[in-house]
C-alpha positions as CSV (number, residue, x, y, z in Angstrom):
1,X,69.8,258.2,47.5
2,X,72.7,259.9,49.6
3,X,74.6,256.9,51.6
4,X,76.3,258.0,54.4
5,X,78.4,255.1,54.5
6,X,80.6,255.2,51.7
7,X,82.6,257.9,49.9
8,X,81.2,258.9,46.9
9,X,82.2,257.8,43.4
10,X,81.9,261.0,41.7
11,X,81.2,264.7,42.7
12,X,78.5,264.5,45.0
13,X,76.4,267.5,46.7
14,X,74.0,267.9,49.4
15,X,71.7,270.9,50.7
16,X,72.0,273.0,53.9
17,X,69.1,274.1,55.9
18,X,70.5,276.6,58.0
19,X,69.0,279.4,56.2
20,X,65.5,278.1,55.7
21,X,65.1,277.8,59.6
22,X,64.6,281.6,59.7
23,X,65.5,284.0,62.7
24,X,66.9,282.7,65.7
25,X,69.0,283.8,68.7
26,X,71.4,283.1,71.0
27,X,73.2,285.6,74.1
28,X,71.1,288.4,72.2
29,X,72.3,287.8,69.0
30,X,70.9,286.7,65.9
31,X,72.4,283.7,64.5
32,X,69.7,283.0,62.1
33,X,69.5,284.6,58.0
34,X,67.0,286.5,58.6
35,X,63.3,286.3,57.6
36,X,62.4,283.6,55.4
37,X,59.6,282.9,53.4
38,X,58.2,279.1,53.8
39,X,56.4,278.9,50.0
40,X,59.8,279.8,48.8
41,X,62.5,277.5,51.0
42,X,59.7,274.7,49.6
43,X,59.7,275.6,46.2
44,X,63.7,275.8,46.5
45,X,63.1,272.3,47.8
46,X,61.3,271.5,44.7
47,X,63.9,272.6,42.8
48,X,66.9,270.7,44.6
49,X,64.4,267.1,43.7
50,X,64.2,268.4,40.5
51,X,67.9,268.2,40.1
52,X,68.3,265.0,41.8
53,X,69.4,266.2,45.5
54,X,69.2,263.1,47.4
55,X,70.7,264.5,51.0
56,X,69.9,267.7,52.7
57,X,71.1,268.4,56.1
58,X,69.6,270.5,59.1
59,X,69.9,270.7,62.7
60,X,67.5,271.6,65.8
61,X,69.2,274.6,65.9
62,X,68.6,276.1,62.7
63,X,65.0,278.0,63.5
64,X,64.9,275.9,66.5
65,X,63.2,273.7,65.5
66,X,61.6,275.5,62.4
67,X,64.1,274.1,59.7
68,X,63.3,270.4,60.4
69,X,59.8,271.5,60.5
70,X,59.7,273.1,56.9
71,X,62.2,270.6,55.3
72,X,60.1,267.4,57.4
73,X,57.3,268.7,55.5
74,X,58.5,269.2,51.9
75,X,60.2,266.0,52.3
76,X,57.1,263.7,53.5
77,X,56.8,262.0,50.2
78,X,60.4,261.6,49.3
79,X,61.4,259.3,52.2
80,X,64.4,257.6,50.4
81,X,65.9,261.4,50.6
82,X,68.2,261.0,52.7
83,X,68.3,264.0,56.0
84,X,71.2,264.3,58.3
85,X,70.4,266.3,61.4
86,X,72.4,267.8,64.3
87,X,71.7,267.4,68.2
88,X,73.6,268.7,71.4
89,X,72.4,272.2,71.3
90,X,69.4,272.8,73.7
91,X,66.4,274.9,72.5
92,X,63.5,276.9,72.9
93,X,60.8,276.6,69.9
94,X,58.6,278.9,71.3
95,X,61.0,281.9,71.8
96,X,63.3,281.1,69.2
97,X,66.5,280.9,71.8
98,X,69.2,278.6,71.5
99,X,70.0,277.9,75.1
100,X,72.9,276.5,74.8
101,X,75.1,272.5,74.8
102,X,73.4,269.8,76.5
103,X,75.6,267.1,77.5
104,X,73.3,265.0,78.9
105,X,72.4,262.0,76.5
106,X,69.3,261.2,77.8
107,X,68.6,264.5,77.0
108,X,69.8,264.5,74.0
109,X,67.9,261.0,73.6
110,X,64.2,262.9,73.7
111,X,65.6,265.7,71.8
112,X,65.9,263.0,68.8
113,X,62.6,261.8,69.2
114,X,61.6,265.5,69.1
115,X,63.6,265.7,65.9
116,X,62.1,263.2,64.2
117,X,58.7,264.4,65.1
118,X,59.1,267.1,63.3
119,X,60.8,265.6,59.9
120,X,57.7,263.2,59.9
121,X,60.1,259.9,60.4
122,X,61.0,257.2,62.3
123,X,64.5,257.1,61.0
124,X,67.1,259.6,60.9
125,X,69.8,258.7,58.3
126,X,72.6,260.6,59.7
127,X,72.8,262.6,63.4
128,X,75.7,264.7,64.2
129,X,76.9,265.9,67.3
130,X,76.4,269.7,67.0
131,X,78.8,270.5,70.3
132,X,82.2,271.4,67.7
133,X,84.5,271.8,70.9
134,X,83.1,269.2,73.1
135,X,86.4,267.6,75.0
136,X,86.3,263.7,73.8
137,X,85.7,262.4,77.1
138,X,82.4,264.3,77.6
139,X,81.1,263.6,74.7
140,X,81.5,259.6,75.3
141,X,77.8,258.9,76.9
142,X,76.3,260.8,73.6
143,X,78.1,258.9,71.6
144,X,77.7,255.3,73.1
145,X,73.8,256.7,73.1
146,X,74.3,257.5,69.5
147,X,75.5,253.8,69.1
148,X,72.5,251.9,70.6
149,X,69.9,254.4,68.6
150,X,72.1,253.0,65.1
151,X,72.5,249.1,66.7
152,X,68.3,249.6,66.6
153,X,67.8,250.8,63.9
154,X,66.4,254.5,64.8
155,X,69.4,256.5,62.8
156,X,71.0,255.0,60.0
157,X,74.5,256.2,61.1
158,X,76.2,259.4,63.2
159,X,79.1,261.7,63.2
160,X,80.7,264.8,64.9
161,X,80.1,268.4,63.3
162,X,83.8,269.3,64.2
163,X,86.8,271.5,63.3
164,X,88.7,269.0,65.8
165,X,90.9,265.9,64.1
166,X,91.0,264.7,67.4
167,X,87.2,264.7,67.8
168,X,86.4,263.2,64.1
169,X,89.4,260.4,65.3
170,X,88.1,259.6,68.4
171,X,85.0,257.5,67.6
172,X,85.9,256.7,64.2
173,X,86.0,252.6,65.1
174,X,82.7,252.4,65.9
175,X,80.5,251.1,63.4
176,X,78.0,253.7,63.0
177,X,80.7,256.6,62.7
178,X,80.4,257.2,59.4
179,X,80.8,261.2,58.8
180,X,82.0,263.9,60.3
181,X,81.1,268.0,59.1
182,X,83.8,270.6,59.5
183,X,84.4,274.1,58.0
184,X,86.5,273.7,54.5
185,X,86.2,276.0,51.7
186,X,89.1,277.8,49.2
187,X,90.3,280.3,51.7
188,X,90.1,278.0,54.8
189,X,91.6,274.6,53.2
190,X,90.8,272.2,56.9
191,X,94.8,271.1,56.3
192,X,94.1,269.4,59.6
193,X,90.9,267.7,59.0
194,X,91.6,266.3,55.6
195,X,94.4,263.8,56.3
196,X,92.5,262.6,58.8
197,X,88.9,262.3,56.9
198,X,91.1,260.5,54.4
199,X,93.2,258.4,56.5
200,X,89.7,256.9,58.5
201,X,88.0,256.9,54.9
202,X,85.2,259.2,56.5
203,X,82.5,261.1,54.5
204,X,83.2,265.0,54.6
205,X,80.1,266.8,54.6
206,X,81.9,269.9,54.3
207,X,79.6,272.7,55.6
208,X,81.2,277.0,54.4
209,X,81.5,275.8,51.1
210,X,81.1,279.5,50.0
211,X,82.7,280.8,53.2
212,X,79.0,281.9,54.2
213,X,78.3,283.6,51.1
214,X,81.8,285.6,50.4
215,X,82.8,283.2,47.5
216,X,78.5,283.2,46.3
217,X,79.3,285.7,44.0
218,X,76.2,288.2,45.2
219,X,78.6,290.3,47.6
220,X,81.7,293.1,47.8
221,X,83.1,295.4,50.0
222,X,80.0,297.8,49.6
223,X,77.3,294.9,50.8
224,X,76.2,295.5,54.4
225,X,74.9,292.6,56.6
226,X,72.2,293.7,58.8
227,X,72.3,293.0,62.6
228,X,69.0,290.6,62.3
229,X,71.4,287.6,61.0
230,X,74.2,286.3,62.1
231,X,76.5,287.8,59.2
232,X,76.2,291.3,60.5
233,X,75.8,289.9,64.3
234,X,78.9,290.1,65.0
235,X,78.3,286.4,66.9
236,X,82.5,285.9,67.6
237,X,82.9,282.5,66.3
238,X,83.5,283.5,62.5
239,X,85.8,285.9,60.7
240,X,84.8,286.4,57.3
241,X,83.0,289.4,58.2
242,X,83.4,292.0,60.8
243,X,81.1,294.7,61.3
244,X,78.9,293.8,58.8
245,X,81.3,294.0,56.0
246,X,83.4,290.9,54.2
247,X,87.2,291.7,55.5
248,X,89.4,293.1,53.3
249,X,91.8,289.9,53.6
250,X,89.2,287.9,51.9
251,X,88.0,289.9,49.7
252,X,91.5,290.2,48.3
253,X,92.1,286.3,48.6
254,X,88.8,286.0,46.7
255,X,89.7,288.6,43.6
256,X,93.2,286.9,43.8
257,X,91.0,283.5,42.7
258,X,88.5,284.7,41.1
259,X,89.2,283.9,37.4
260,X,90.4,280.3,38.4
261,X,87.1,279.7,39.7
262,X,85.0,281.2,37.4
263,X,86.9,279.0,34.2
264,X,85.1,277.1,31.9
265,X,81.8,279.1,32.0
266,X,81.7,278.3,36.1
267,X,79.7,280.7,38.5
268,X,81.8,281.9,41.4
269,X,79.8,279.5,43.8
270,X,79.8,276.2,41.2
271,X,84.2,277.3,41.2
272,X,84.1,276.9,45.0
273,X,82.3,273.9,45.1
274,X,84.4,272.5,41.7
275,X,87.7,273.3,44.4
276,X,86.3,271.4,47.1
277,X,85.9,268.4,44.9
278,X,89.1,268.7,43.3
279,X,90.5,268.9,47.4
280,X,89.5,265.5,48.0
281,X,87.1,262.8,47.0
282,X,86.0,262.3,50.6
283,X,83.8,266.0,50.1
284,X,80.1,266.5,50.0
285,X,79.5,270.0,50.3
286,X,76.7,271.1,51.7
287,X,76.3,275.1,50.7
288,X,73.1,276.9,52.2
289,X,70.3,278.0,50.1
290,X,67.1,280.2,50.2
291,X,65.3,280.3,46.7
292,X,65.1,278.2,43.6
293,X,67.2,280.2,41.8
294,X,70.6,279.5,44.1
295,X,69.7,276.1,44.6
296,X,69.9,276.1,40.3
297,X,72.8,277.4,40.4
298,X,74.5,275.2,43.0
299,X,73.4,272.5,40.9
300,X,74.8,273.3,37.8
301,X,78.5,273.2,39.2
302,X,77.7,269.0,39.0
303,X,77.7,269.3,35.1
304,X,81.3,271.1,35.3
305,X,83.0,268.8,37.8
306,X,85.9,269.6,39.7
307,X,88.7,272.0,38.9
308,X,91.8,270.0,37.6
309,X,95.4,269.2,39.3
310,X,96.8,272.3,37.5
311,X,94.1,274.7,38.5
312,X,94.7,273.8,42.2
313,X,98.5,274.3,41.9
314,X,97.8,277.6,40.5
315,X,95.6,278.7,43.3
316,X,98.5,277.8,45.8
317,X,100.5,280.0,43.9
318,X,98.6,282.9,44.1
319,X,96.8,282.9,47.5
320,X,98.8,284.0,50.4
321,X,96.6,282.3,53.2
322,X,97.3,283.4,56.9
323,X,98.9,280.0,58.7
324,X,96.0,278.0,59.5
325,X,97.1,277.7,63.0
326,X,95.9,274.7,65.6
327,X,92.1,273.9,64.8
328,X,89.3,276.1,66.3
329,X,85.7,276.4,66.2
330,X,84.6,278.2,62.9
């Protein structure tokens, strides 16, 4: 079972959920993957138990409302399968609209209850703050909230989804604060985050793995995204794509590493999960899925392990990464 409370002792990888929650919306924009098929998310489900996936992680958002739903269900006789899910972000389950933060953590509170409602538990294992920007002091009640719920029992622990040191710092002494999930894959390398998710000896459920689907292997410069998911939305909070289209600068940055990645009979996607483990010991990925067929190939990077010492010193030799810059939301 996935503990959320101790870095792992080997390459460990959890599921993400995003994509199984199926179309959803926000300003007019679709920031869902598109249409899904339930049988199949399920039998990709199947698949990840069959491999021995012990943590998938989800969020009200994803579907709102839908992904719990799906992944509550598929789950119901698995309960020491461990689910992390993300609150903050308000919802309409009906309309499929994601309204927007909520900052109110008796709100928030309900919303949880709502939450695990639809997995089908009474405990969460892990809840993250969803809100990546939220300024520290306004996120205070939530979190003192979040503290009670885990003093009772009703979550096993909490964390922050944040590109922010500062944030993933600032409650990292309470005893709950176990984890926090932030962007990190081989073309953006979170050289902010990582000394600190070190430093506090927090668990880094490190969501982009495959920089949403540029380092999955499937894609080039041909591919098209449509404008029904958030890929070729156009949403303004990610830059792997514009238009539709994977940019030229990371397209180049992924040809650059491509061999590296794909050593030792690796797929493209088990190479960018073997970096991420070689990055630090402190990383769970967590790379979105849709069919049995990716989740099979995301588990076979486990086999392979991470890259080694010299492999990594190789990539920094051959990528020539834009400055990373101060942290934003990614």
């Amino acid at each position: 079972m996935a503990d959320f409370k101790h870095i792992p002792a080997k390459p460990t990888l959890g599921l993400g959920c995003w994509a199984i929650g199926g179309p959803f919306f926000m300003d007019g924009r679709a920031v869902g993957w598109g249409e899904i098929d339930d049988n199949v998310s399920n039998a990709a489900i199947a698949a990840a138990l069959d491999h021995g996936i012990a943590h998938f992680d989800t969020a009200q958002a994803y579907g709102c409302g839908h992904s719990e739903t799906v992944l509550g269900e598929a789950l119901k006789n698995h309960p020491d399968v461990a689910i992390a899910t993300k609150i903050g972000l308000e919802i309409n389950t009906e309309t499929k609209q994601l309204i927007g933060p909520i900052n109110d953590p008796e709100v928030i509170r309900q919303t949880i209850d709502a939450s695990r409602k639809r997995l089908g538990r009474d405990r969460i294992d892990l809840v993250l703050h969803h809100n990546n920007e939220l300024p520290v002091e306004e996120a205070q009640p939530t979190f003192d909230m979040l503290a009670t719920l885990y003093d009772q029992g009703i979550i096993g622990a909490y964390g922050w989804s944040t590109d922010f040191p500062d944030s993933a710092r600032a409650f990292a002494d309470h005893a709950g604060f176990t984890a926090v999930e932030h962007a990190m894959n081989v073309l953006k390398p979170a050289s902010h985050m990582v000394p600190v998710i070190e430093e506090l000896n927090l668990l880094s459920l490190v969501r982009s793995p495959l920089a949403m689907g540029v380092l999955g292997g499937k894609y080039d410069a041909k591919t098209q995204f449509s404008k029904d998911e958030v890929r070729g939305s156009n949403p303004g909070w990610q830059d792997y794509f514009k238009d539709g289209k994977i940019t030229d600068a990371y397209l180049a940055q992924l040809n650059a590493t491509r061999d590296i990645l794909t050593s030792g009979g690796r797929t493209l996607a088990q190479g960018a999960l073997a970096w991420l483990w070689a990055r630090t010991p402190n990383a769970m990925p967590i790379p979105g899925f849709r069919t049995p067929e990716q989740v099979n190939d995301l588990c076979g990077a486990l086999a392979k392990g991470p890259l080694t010492q010299a492999q990594m010193e190789e990539i920094e030799t051959i990528l020539d990464r834009p400055e990373e810059g101060p942290p934003k939301a990614s």
